[in-house]
KOLRO-578447 format. One record per residue (C-alpha): x negated, y, z. Coordinates in Angstrom, 1 decimal. Layout:
N
[[X; Y; Z]]
...
This chain:
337
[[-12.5; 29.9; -40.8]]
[[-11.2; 32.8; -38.6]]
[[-9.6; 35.6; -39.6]]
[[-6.9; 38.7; -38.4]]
[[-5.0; 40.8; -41.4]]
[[-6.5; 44.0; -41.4]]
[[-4.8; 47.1; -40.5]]
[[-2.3; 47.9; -43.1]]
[[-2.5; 44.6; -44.9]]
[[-0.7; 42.7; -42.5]]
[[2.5; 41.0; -44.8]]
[[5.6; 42.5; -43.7]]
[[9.7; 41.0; -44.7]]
[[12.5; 42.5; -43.0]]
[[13.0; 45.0; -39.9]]
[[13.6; 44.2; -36.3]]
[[16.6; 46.2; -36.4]]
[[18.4; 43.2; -36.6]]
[[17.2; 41.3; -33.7]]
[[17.1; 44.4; -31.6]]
[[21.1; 44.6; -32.1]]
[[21.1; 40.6; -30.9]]
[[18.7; 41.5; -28.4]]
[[20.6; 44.3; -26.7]]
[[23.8; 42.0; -26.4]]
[[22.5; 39.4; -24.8]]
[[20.6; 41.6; -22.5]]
[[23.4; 43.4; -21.8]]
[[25.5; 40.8; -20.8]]
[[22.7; 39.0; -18.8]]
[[22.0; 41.9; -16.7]]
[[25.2; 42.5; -15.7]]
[[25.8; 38.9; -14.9]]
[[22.6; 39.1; -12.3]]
[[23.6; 42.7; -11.2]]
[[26.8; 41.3; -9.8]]
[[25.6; 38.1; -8.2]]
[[23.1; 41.2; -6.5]]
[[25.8; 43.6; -5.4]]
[[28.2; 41.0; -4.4]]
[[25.8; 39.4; -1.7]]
[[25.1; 42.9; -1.0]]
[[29.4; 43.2; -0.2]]
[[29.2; 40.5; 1.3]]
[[26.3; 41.4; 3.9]]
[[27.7; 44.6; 4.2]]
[[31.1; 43.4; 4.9]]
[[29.1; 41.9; 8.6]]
[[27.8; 45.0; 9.6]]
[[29.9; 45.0; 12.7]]
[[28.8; 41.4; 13.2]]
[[25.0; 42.0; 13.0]]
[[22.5; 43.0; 15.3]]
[[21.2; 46.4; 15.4]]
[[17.9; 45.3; 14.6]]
[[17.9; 42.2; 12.6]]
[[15.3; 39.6; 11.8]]
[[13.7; 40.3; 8.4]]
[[10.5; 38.4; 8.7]]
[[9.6; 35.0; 10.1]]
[[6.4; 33.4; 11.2]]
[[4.8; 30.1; 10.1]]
[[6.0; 28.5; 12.8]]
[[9.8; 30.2; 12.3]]
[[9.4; 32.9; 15.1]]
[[10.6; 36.2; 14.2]]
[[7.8; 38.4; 14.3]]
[[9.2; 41.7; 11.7]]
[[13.0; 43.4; 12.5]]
[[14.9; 45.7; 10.6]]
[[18.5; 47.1; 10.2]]
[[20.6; 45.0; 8.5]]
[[21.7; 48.0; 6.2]]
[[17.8; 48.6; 5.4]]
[[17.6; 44.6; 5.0]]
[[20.4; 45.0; 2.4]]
[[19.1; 47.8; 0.7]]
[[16.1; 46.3; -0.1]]
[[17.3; 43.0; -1.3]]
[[19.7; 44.8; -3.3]]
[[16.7; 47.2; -4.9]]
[[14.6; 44.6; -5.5]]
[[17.5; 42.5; -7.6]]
[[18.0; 45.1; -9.6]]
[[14.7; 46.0; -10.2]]
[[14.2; 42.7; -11.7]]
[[17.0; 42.2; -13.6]]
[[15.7; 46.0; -14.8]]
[[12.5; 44.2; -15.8]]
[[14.1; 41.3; -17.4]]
[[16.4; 43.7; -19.5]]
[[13.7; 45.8; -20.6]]
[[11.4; 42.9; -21.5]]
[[14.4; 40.7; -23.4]]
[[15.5; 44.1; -25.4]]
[[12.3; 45.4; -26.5]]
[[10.2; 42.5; -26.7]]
[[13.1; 40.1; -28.1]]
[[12.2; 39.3; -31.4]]
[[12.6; 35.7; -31.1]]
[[15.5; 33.9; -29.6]]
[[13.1; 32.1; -26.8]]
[[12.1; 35.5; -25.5]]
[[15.7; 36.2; -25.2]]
[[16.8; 33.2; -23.8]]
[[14.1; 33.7; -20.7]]
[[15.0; 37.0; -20.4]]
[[18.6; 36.2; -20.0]]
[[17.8; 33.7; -17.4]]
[[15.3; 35.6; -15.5]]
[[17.8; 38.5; -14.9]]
[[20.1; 35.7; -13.7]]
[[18.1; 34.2; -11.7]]
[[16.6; 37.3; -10.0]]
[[20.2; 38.4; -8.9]]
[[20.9; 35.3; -7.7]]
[[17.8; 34.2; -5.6]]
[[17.5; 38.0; -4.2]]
[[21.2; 38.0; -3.2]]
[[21.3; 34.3; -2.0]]
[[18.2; 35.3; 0.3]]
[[20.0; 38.3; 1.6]]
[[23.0; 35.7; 2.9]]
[[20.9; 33.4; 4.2]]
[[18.7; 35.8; 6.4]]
[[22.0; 37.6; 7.7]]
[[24.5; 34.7; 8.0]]
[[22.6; 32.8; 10.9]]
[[22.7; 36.5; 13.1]]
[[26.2; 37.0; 13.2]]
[[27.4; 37.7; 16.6]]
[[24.2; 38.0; 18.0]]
[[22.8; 40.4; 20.1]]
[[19.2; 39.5; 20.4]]
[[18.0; 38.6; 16.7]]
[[14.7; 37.6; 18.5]]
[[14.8; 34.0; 18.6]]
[[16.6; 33.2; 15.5]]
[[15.4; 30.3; 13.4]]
[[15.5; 30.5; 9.3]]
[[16.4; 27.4; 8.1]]
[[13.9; 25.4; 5.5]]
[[16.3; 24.0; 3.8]]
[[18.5; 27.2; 3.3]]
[[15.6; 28.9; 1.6]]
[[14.7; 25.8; -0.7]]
[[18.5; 26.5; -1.7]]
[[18.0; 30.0; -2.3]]
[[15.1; 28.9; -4.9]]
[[17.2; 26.4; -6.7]]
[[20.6; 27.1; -6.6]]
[[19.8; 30.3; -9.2]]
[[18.5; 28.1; -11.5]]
[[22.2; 26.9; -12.6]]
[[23.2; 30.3; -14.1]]
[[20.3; 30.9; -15.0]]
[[20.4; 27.9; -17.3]]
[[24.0; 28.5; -18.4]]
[[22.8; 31.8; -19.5]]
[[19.6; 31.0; -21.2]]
[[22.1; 28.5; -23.2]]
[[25.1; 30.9; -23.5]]
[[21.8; 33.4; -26.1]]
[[22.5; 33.1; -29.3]]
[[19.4; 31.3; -31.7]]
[[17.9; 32.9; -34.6]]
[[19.7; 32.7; -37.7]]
[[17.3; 31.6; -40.3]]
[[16.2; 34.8; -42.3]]
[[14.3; 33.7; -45.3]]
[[11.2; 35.6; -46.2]]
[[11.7; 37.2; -49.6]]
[[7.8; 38.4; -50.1]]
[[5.1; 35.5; -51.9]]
[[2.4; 34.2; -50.1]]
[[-0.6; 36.1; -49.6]]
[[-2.8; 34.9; -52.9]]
[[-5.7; 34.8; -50.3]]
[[-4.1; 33.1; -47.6]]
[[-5.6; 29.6; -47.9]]
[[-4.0; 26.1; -49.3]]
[[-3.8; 22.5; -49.0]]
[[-3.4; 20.3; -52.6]]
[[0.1; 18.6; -52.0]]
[[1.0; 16.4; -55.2]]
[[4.7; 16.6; -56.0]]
[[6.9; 14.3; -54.0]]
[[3.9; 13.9; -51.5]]
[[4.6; 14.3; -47.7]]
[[1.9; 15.8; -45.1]]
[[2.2; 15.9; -41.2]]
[[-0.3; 17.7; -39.4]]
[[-0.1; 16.7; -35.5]]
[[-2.0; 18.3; -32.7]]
[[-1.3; 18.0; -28.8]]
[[-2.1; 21.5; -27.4]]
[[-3.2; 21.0; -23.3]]
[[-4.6; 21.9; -20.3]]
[[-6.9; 25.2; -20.0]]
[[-7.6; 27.6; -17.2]]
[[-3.6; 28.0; -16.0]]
[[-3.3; 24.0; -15.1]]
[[-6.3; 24.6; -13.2]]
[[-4.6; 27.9; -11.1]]
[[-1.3; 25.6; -11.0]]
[[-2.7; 22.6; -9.6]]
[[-4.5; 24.7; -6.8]]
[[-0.9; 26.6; -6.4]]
[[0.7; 23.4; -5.4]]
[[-1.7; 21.8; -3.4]]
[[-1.5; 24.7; -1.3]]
[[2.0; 25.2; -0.7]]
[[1.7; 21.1; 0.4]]
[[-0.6; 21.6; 2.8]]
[[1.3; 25.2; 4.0]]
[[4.9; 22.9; 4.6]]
[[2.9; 19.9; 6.2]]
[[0.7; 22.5; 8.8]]
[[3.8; 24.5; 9.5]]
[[6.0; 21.4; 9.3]]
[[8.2; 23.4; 7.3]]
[[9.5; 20.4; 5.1]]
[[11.9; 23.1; 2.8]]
[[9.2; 24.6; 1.8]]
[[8.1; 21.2; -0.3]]
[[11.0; 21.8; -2.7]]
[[8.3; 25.3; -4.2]]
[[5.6; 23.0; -5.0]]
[[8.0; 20.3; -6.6]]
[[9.4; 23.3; -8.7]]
[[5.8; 24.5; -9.6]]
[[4.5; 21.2; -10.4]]
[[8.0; 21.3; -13.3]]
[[6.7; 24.8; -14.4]]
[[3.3; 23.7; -15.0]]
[[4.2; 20.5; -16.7]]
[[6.7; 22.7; -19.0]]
[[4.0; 25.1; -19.9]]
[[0.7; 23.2; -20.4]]
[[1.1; 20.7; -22.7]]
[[2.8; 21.3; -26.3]]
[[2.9; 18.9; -29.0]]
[[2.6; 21.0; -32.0]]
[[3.9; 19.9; -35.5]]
[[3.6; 20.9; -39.3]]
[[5.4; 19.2; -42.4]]
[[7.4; 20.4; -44.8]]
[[10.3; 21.9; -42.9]]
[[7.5; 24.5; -41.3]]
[[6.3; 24.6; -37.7]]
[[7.2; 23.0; -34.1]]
[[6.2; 23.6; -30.8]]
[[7.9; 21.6; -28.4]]
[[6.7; 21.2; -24.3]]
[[6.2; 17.5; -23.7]]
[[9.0; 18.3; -20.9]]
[[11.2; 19.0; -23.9]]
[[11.6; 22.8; -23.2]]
[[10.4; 25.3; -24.1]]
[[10.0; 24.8; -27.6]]
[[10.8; 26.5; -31.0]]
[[10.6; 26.1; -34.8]]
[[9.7; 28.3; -37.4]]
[[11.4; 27.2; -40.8]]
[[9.1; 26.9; -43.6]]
[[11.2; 29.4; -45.5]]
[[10.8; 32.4; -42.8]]
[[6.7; 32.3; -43.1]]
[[5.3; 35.4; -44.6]]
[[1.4; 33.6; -44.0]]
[[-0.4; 31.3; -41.3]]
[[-3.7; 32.0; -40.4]]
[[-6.3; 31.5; -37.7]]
[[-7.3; 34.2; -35.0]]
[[-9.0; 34.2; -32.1]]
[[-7.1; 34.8; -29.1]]
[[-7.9; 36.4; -25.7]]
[[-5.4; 35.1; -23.2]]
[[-5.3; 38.1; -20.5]]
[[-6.1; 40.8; -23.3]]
[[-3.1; 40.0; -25.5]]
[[-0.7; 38.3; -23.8]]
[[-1.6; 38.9; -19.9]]
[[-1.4; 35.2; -18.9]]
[[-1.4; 31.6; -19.9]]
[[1.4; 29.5; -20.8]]
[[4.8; 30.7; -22.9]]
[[4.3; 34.4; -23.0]]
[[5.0; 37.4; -24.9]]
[[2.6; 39.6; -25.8]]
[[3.1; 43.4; -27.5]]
[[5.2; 44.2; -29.7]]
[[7.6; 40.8; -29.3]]
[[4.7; 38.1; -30.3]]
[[5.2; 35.0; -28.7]]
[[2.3; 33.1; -27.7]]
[[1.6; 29.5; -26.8]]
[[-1.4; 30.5; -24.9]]
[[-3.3; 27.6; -23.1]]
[[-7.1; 28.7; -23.4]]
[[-8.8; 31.2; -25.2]]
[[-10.2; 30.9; -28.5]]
[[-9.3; 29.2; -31.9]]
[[-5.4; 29.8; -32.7]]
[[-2.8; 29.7; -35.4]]
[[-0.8; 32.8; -35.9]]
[[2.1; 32.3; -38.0]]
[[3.8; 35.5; -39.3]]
[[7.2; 34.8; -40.3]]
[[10.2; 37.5; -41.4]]
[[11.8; 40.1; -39.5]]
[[8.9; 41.3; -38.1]]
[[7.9; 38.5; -35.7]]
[[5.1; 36.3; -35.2]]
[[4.0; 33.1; -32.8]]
[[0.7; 32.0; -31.7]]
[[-0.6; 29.2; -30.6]]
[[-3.7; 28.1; -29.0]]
[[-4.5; 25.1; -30.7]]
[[-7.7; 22.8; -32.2]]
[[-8.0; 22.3; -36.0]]
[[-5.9; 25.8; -36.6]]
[[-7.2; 26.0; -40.0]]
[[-5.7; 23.0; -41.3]]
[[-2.5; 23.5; -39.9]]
[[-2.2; 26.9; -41.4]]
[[-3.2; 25.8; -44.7]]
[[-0.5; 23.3; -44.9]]
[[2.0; 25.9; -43.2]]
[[1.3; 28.3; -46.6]]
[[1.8; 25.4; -48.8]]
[[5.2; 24.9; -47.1]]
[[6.0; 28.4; -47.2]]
[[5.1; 28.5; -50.8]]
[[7.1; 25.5; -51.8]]
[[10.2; 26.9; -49.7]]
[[10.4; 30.1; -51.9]]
């Protein structure tokens, strides 16, 4: 039982123009937040330029030799370029692809976090070259750069929190009188429960990780084990959902306990099953968004649930025994009217 609306059929309730306005703010806000933690390490390095070799260290060997130099204002320039060229890329994705407050809320931390980490690694090259002459045998401390990863997270976190949620905008348009059914009695309660896992991406994460182990233990670079400690939290975040349908509509929750979101029963337009092509649609596995503002569970290709809900947004998930869960998701819808 698979099926996609056709062109021109697909249910619509509600314009984006409202979420857009939501959007905007929060990106606004967000991207300014990351721009300054950018351009005030970039002050800040700037403020050494008297300090500084002429031709500072910018690149390091794996066994912490210098082996690439640059001038500390070129070495400022580009940190500062490339902070801002991700917190442009945050912005741009958060504002135009926004529809649903998860999108928003990454967004908002991404442009943190990029301001932060590019900055904080700007400072931590610099700062150990101050009143040297001869940047040549300057060491970049492990532990510094595991700092540089982490510490961004914090704002990042405070601003992903700080994005306002969705408030619940109840779909005014019926059912689709094709869109299928389950038989509910009256005062009967149904839970459908699926665990959504693994799939190509765990694969590409676990390989990810054991290589940045063996890269720290080789180069005894014992910082460096803080990357695949992080990646081994991403992965476990973003490949295994436990996904949910009863009465109150649809959950997807990491088995981490973030990301995850709910889409009242109230805001489906219709459910249905699609098939869905990871790369094509959504350029990746995991929690992505794909065009025009879809959010997608995406572990594997193949079977999913696509849940069209009001305001012009939708959610897919990659997920066994679709059918049945978007049977029982139009039964709730059309109970909620």
């Amino acid at each position: 039982m698979t099926s996609t609306p056709p062109t021109g059929t697909r249910p619509t309730d509600g314009a984006p123009e409202a979420w857009r306005g939501r959007a905007r703010r929060a990106m606004t806000w967000a991207s300014a937040a990351g721009a300054a933690l950018a351009l005030a390490a970039a002050a800040v390095a700037w403020s050494w330029s008297g300090e500084l070799p002429a031709e500072a260290a910018s690149h390091w060997s794996g066994s912490g030799v210098p082996d690439g130099f640059s001038t500390p204002s070129s070495l400022v320039l580009l940190c500062t370029a490339l902070a801002l060229g991700l917190v442009a890329l945050f912005c741009a994705i958060g504002t135009l692809a926004g529809s649903a407050a998860s999108t928003r809320r990454i967004a908002a931390a991404g442009s943190v976090w990029s301001g932060g980490f590019a900055g904080g690694l700007l400072l931590v090259t610099l700062a150990p070259q101050r009143g040297l002459d001869d940047a040549s045998q300057v060491g970049l401390s492990a532990g510094a750069m595991a700092l540089v990863l982490v510490a961004p997270l914090v704002p990042a976190v405070v601003a992903a929190m700080l994005v306002p949620g969705d408030p619940v905008l109840a779909a005014a348009a019926p059912v689709p009188s094709d869109a299928p059914r389950v038989a509910v009695r009256d005062g009967e309660r149904v839970v459908w429960l699926r665990r959504a896992t693994g799939g190509p991406g765990l694969a590409v994460g676990a390989v990810s990780i054991l290589v940045t182990v063996a890269l720290a233990v080789v180069t005894q670079t014992w910082g460096m084990l803080v990357v695949p400690v992080l990646l081994a939290g991403l992965f476990v975040a973003m490949f295994a959902f436990s996904v949910r349908v009863d009465g109150s509509g649809l959950t997807v929750r990491s088995v981490a306990g973030w990301p995850g979101t709910h889409v009242p029963a109230a805001e489906v337009l219709a459910a249905s099953v699609v098939h869905v092509s990871p790369f094509r649609e959504f350029g990746g596995w995991g929690w992505r968004v794909g065009s025009g503002g879809r959010v997608g569970v995406v572990l594997r290709q193949g079977e999913g649930l696509l849940v069209e809900r009001s305001g012009g947004r939708s959610l897919v998930v990659t997920v066994d025994d679709a059918a049945t869960a978007a049977a029982l998701l139009n039964t709730a819808a059309e109970r909620a009217r």
